[in-house]
PDB file of N, CA, C and O in Angstrom, chain B, residues numbered from 101:
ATOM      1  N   UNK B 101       0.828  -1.191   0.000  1.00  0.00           N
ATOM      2  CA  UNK B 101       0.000   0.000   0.000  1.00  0.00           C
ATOM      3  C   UNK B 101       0.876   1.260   0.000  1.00  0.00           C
ATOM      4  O   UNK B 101       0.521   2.029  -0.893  1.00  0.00           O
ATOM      5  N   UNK B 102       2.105   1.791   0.861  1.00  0.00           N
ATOM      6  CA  UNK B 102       2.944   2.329   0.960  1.00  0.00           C
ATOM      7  C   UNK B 102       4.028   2.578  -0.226  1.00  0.00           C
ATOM      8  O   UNK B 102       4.730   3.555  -0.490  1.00  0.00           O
ATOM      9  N   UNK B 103       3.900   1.460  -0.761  1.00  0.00           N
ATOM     10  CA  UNK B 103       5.112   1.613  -2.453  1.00  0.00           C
ATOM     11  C   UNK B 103       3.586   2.482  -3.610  1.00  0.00           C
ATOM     12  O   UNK B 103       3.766   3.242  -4.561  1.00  0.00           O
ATOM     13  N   UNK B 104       2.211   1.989  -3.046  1.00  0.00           N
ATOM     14  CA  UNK B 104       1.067   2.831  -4.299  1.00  0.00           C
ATOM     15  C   UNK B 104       0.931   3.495  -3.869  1.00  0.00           C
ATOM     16  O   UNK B 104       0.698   4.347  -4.727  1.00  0.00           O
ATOM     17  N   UNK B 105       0.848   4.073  -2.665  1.00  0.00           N
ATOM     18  CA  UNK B 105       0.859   5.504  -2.684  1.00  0.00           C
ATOM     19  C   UNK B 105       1.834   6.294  -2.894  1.00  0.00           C
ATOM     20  O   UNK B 105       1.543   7.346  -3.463  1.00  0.00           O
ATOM     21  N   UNK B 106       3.045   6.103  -2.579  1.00  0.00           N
ATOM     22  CA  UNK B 106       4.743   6.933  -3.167  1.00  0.00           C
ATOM     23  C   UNK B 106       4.124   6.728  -4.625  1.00  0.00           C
ATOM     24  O   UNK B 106       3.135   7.457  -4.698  1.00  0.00           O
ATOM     25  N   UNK B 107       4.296   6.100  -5.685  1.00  0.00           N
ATOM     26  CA  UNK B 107       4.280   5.896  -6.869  1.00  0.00           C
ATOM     27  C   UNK B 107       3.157   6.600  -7.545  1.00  0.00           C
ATOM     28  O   UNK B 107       3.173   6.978  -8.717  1.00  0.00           O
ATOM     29  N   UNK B 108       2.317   6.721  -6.814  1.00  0.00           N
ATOM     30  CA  UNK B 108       1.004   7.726  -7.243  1.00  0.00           C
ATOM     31  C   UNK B 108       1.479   8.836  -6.877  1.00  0.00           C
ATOM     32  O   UNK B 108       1.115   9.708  -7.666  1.00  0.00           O
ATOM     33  N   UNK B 109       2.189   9.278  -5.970  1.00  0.00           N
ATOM     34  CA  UNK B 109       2.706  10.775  -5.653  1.00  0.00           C
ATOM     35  C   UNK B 109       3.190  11.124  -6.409  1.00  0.00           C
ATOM     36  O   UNK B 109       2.771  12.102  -7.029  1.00  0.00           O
ATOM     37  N   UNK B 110       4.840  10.191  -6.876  1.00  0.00           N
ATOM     38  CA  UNK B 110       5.425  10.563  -7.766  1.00  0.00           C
ATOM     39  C   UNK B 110       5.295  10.731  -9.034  1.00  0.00           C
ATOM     40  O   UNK B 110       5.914  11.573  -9.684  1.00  0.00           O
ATOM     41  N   UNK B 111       4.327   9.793  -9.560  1.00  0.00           N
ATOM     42  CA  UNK B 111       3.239  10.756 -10.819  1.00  0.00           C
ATOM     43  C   UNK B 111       2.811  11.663 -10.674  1.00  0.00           C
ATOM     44  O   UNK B 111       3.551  12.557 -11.085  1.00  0.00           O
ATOM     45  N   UNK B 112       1.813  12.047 -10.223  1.00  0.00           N
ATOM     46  CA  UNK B 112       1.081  13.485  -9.771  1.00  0.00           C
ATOM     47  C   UNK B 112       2.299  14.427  -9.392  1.00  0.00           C
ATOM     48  O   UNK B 112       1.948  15.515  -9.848  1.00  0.00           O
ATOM     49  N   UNK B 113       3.297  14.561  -8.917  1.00  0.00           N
ATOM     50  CA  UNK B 113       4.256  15.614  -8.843  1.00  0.00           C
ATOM     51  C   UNK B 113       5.218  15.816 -10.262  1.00  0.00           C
ATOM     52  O   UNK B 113       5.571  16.953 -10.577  1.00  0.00           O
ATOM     53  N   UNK B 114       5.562  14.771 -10.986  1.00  0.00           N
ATOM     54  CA  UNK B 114       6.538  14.816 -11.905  1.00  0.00           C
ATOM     55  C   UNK B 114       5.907  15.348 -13.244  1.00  0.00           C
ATOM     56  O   UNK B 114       6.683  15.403 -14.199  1.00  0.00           O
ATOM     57  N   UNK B 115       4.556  15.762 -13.455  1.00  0.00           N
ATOM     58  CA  UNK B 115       3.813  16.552 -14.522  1.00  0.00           C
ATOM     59  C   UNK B 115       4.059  17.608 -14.229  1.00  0.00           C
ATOM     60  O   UNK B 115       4.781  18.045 -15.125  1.00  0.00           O
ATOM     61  N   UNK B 116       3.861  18.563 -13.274  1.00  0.00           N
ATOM     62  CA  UNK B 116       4.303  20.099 -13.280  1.00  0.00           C
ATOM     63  C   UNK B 116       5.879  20.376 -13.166  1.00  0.00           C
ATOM     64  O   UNK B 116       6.451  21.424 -13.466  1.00  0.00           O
ATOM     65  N   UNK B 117       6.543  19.006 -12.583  1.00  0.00           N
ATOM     66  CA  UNK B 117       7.803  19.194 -12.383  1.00  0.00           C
ATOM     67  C   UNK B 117       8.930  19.350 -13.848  1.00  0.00           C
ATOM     68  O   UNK B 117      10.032  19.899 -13.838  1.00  0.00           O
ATOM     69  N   UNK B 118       8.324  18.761 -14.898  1.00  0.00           N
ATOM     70  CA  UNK B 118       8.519  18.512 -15.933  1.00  0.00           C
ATOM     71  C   UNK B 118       8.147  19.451 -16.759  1.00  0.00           C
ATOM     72  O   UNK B 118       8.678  19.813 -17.809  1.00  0.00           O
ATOM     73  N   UNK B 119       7.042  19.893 -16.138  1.00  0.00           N
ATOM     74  CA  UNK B 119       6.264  20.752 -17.522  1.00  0.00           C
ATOM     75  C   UNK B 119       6.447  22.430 -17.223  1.00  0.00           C
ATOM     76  O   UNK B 119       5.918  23.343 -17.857  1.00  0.00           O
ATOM     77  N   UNK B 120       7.315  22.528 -16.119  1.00  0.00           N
ATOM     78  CA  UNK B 120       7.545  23.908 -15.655  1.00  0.00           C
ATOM     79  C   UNK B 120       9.057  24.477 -16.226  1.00  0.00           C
ATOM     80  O   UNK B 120      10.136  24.059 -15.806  1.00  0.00           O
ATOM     81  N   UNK B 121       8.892  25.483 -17.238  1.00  0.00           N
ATOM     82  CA  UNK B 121      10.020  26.121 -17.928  1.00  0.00           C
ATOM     83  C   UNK B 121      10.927  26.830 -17.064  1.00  0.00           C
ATOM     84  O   UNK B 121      10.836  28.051 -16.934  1.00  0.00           O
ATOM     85  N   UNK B 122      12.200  25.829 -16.187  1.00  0.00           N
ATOM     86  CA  UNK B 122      12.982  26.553 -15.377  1.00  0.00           C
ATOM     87  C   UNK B 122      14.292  27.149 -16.214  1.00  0.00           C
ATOM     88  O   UNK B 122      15.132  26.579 -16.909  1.00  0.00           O
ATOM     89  N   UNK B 123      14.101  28.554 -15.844  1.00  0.00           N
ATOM     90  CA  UNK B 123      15.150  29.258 -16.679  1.00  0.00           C
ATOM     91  C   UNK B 123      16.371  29.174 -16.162  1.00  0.00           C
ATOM     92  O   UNK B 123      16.444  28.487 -15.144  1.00  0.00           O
ATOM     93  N   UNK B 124      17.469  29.719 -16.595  1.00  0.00           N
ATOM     94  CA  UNK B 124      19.132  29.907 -16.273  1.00  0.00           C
ATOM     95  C   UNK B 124      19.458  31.062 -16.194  1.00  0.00           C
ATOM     96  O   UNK B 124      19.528  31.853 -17.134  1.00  0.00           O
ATOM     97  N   UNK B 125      19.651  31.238 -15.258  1.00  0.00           N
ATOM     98  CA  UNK B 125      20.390  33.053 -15.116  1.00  0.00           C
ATOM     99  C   UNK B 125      21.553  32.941 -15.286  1.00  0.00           C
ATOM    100  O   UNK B 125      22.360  32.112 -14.867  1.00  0.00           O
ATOM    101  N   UNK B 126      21.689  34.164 -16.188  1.00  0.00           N
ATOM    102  CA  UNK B 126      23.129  34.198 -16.748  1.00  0.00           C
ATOM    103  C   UNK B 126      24.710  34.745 -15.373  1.00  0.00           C
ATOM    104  O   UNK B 126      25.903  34.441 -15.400  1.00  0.00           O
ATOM    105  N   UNK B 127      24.067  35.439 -14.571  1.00  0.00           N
ATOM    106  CA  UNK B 127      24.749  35.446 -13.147  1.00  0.00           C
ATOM    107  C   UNK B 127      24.212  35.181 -12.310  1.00  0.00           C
ATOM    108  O   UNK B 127      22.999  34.980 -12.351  1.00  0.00           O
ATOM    109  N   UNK B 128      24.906  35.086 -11.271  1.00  0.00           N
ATOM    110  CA  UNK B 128      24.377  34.688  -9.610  1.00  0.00           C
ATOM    111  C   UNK B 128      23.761  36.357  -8.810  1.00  0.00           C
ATOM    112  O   UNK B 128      24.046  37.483  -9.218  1.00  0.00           O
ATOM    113  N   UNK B 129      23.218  36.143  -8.071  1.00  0.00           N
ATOM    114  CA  UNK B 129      22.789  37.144  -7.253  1.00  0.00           C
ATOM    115  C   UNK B 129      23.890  37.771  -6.526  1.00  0.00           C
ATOM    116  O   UNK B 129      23.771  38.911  -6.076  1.00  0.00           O
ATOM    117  N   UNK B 130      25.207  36.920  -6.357  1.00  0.00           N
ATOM    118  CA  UNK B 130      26.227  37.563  -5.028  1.00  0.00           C
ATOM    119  C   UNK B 130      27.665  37.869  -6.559  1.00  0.00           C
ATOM    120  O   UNK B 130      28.317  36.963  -7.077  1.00  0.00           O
ATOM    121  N   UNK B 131      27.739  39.000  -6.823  1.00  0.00           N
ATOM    122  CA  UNK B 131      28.984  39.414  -7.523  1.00  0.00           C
ATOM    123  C   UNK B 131      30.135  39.425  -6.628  1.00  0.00           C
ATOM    124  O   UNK B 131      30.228  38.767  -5.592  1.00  0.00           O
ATOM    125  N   UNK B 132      30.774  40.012  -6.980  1.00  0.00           N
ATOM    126  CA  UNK B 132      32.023  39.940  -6.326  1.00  0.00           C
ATOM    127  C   UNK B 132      32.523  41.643  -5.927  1.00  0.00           C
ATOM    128  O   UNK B 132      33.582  42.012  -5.419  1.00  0.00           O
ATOM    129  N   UNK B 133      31.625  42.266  -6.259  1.00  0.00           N
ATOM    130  CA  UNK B 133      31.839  43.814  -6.113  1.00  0.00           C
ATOM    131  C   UNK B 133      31.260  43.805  -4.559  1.00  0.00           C
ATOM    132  O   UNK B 133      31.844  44.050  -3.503  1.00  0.00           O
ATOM    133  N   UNK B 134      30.075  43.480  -4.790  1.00  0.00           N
ATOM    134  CA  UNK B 134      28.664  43.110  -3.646  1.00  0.00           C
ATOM    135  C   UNK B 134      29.548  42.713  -2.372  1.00  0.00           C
ATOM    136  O   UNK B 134      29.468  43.290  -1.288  1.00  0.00           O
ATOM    137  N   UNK B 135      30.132  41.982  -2.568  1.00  0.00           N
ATOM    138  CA  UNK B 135      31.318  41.031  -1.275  1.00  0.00           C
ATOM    139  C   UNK B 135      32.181  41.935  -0.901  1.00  0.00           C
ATOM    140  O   UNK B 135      32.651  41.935   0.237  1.00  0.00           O
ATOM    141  N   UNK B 136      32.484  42.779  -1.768  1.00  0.00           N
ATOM    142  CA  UNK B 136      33.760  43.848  -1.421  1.00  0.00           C
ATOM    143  C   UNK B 136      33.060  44.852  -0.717  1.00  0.00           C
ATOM    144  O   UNK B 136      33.717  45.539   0.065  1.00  0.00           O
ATOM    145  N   UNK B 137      31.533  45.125  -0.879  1.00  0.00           N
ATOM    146  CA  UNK B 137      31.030  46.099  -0.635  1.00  0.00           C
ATOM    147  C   UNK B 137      31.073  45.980   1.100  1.00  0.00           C
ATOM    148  O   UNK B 137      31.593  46.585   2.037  1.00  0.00           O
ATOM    149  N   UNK B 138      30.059  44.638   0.852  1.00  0.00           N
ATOM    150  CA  UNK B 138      29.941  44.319   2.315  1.00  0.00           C
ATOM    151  C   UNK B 138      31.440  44.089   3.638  1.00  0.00           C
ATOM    152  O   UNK B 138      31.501  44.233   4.860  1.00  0.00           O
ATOM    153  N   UNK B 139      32.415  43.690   2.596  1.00  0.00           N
ATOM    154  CA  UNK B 139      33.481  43.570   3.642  1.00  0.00           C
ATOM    155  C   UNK B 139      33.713  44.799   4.241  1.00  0.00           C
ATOM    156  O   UNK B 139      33.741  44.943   5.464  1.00  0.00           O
ATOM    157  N   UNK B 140      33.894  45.771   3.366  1.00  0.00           N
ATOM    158  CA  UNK B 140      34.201  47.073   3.717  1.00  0.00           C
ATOM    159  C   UNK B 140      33.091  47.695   4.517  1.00  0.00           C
ATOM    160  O   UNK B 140      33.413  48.668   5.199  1.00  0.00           O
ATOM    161  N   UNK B 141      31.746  47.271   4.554  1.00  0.00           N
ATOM    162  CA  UNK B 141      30.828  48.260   5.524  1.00  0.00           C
ATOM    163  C   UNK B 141      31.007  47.546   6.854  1.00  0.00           C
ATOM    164  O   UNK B 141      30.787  48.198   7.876  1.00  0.00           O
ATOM    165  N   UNK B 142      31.481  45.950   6.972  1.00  0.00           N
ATOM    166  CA  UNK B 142      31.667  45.227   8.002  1.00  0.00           C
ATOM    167  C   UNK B 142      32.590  45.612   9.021  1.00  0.00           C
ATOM    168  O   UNK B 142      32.464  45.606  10.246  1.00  0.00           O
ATOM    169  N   UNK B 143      33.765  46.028   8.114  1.00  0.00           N
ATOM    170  CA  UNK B 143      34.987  46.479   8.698  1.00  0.00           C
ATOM    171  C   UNK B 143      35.263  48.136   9.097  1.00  0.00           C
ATOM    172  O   UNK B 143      36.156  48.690   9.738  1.00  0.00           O
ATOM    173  N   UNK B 144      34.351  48.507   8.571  1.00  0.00           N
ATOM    174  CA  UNK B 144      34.364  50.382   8.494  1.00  0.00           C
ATOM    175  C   UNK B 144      34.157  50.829  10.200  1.00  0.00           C
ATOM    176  O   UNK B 144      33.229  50.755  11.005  1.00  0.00           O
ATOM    177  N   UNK B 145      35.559  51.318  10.226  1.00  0.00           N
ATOM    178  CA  UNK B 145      35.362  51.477  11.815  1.00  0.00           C
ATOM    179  C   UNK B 145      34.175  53.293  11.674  1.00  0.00           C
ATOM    180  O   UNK B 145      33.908  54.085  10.771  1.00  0.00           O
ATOM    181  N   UNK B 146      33.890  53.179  12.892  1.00  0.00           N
ATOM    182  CA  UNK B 146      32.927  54.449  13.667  1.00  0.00           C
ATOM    183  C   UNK B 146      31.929  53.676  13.596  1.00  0.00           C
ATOM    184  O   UNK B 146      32.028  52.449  13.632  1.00  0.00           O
ATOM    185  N   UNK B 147      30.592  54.464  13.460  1.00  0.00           N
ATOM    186  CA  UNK B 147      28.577  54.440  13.931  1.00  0.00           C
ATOM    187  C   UNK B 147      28.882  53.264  12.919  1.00  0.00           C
ATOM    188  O   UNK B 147      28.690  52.219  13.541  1.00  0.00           O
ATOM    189  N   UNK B 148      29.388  52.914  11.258  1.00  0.00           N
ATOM    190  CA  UNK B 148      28.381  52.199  10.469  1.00  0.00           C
ATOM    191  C   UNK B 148      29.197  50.934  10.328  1.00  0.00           C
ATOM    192  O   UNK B 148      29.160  50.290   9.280  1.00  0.00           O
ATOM    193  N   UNK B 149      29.988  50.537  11.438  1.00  0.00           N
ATOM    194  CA  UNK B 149      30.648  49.335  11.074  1.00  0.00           C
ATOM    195  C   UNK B 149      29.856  48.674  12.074  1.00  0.00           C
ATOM    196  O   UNK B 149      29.190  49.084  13.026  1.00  0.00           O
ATOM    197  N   UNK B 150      30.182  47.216  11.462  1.00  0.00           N
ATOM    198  CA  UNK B 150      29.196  46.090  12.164  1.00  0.00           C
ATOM    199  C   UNK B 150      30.050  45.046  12.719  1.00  0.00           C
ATOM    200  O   UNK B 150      29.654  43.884  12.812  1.00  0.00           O
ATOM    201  N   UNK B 151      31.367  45.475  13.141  1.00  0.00           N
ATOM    202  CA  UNK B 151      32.433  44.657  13.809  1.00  0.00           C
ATOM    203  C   UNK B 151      32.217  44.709  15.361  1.00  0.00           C
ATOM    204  O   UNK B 151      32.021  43.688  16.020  1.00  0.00           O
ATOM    205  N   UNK B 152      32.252  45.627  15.754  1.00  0.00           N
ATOM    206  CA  UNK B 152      32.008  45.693  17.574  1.00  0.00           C
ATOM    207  C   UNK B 152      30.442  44.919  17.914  1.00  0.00           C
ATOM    208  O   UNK B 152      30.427  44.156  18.880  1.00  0.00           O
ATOM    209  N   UNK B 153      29.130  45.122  17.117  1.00  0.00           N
ATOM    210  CA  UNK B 153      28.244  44.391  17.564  1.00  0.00           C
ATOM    211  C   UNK B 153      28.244  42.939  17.259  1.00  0.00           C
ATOM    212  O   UNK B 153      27.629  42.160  17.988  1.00  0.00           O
ATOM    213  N   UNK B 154      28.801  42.599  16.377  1.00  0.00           N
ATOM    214  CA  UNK B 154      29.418  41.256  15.369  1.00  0.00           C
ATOM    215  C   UNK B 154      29.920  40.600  16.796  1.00  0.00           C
ATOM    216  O   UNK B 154      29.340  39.666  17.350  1.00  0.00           O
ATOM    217  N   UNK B 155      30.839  41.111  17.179  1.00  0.00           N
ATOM    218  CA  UNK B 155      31.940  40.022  18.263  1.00  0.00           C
ATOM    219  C   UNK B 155      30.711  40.225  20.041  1.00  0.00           C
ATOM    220  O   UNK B 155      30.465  39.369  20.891  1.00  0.00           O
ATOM    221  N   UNK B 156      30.301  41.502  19.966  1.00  0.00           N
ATOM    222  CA  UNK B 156      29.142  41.578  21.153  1.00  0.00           C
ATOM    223  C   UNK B 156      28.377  40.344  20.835  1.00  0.00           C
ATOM    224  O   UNK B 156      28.530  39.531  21.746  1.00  0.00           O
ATOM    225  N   UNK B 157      27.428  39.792  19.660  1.00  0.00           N
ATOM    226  CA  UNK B 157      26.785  38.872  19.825  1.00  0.00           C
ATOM    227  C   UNK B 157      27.640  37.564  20.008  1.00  0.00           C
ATOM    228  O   UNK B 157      27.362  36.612  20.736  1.00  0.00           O
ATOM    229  N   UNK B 158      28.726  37.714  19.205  1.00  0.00           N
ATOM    230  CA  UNK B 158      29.664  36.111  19.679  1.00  0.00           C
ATOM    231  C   UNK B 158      30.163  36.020  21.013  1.00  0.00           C
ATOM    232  O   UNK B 158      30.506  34.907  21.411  1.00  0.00           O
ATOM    233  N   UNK B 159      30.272  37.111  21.850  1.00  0.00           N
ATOM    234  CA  UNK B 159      30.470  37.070  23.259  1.00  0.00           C
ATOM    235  C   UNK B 159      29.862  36.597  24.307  1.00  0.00           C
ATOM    236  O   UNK B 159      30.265  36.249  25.417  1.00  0.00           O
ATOM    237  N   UNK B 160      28.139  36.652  23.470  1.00  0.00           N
ATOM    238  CA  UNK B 160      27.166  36.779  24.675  1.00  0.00           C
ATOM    239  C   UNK B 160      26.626  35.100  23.830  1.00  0.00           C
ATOM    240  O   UNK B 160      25.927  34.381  24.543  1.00  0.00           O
ATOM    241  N   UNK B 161      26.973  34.556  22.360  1.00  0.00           N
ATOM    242  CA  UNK B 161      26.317  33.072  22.549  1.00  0.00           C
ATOM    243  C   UNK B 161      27.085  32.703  22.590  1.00  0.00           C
ATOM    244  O   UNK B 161      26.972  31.629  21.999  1.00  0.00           O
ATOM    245  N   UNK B 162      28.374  32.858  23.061  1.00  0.00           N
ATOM    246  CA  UNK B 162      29.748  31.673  23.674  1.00  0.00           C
ATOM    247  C   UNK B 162      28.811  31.747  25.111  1.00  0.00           C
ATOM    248  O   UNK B 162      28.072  30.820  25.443  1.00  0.00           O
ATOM    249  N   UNK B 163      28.949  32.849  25.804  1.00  0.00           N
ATOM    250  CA  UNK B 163      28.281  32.857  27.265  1.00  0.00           C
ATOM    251  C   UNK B 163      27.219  31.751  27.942  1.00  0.00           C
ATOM    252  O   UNK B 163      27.165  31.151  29.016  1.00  0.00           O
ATOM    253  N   UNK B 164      26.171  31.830  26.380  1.00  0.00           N
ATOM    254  CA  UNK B 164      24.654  31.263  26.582  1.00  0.00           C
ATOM    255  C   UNK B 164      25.290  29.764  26.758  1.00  0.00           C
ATOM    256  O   UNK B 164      25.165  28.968  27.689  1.00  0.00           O
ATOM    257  N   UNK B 165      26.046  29.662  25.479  1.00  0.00           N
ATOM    258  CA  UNK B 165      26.340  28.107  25.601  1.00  0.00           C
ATOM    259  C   UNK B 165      26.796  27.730  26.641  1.00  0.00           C
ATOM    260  O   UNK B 165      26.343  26.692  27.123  1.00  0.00           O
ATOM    261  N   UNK B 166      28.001  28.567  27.424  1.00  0.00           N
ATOM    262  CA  UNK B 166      28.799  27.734  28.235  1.00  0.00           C
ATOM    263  C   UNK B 166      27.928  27.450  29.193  1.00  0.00           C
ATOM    264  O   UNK B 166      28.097  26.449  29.888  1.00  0.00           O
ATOM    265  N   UNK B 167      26.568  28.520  29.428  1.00  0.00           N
ATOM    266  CA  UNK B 167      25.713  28.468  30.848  1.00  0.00           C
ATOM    267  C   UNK B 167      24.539  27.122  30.426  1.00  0.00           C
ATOM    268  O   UNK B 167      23.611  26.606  31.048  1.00  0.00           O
ATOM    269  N   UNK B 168      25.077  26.920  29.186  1.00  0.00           N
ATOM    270  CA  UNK B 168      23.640  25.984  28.679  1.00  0.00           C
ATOM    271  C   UNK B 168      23.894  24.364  29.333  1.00  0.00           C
ATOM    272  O   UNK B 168      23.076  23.590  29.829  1.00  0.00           O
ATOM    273  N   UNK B 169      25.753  24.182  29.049  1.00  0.00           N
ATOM    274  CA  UNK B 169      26.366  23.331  29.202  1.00  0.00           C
ATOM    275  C   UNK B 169      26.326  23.020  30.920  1.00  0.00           C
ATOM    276  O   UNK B 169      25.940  21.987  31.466  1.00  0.00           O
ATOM    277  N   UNK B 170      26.637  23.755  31.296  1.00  0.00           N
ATOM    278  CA  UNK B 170      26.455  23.933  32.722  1.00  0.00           C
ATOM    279  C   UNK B 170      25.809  23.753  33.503  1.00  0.00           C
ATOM    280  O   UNK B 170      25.970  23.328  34.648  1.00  0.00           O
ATOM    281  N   UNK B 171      24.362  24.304  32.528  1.00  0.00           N
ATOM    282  CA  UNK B 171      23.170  23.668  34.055  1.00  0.00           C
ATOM    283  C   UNK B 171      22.589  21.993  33.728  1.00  0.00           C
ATOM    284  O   UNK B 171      22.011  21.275  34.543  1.00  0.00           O
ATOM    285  N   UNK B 172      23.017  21.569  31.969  1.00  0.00           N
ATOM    286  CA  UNK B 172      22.327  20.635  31.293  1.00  0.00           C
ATOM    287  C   UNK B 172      23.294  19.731  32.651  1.00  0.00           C
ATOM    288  O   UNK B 172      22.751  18.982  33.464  1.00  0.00           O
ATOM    289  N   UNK B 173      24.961  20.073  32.609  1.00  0.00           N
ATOM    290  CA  UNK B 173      25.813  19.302  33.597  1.00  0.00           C
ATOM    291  C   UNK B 173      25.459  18.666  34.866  1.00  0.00           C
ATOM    292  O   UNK B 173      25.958  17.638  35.324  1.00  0.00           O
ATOM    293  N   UNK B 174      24.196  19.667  35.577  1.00  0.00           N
ATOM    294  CA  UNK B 174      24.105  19.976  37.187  1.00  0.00           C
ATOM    295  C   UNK B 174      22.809  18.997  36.902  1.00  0.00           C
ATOM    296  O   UNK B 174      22.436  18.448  37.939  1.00  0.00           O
ATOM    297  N   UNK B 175      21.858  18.571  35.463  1.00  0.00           N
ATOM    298  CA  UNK B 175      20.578  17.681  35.766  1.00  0.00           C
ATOM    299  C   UNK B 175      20.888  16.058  36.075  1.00  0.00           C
ATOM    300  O   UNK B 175      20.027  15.212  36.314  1.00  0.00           O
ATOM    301  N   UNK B 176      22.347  15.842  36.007  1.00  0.00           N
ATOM    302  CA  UNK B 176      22.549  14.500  35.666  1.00  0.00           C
ATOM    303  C   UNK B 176      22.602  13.907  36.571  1.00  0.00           C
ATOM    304  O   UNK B 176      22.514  12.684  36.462  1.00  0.00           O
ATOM    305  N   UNK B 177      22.754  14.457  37.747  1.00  0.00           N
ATOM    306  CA  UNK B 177      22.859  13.523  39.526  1.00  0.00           C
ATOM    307  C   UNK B 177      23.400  12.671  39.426  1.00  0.00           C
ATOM    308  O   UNK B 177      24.137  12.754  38.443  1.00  0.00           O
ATOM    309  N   UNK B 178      23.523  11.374  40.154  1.00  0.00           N
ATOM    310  CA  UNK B 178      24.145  10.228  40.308  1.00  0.00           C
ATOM    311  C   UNK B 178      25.295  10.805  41.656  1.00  0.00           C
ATOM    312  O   UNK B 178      26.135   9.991  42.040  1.00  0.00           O
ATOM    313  N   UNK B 179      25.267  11.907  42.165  1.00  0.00           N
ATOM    314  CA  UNK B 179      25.595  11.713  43.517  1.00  0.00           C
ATOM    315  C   UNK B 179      27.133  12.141  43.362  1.00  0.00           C
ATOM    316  O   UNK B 179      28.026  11.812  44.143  1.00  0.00           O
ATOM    317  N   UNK B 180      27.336  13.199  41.833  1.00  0.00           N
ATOM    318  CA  UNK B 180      28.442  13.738  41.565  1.00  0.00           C
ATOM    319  C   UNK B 180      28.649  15.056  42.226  1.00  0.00           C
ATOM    320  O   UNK B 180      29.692  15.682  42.042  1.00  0.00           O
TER     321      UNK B 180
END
């Protein structure tokens, strides 16, 4: 029953899958200017750089984890 119903799915899906004109873009969405752009607004020290809040959030989910590790440590009992 399980192999006719897959096999009936996979008919009923492989008509639009087939019959749908997927095009080719001639570039990708991410250039290589785009990457330069962003490195540089990442790195741009003063108000519009995004380096000091960047390492603030990696500060505070190293933190979460280590406290995550810690209390998951303290549920295990056995009289440790």
């Amino acid at each position: 029953l399980a192999a006719a119903l897959a096999m009936g799915l996979v008919l009923l899906l492989s008509g639009p899958l087939l019959g749908t004109p997927w095009p080719i873009a001639g570039e990708g969405p991410g250039t290589r200017e785009y990457a330069i752009e962003v490195g540089q607004a990442f790195m741009n020290p003063g108000m519009d750089g995004y380096l000091l809040p960047f390492e603030v959030a990696s500060v505070l989910l190293l933190v979460a984890l280590v406290g995550a590790i810690v209390i998951a440590r303290e549920d295990r009992g056995g009289g440790r």
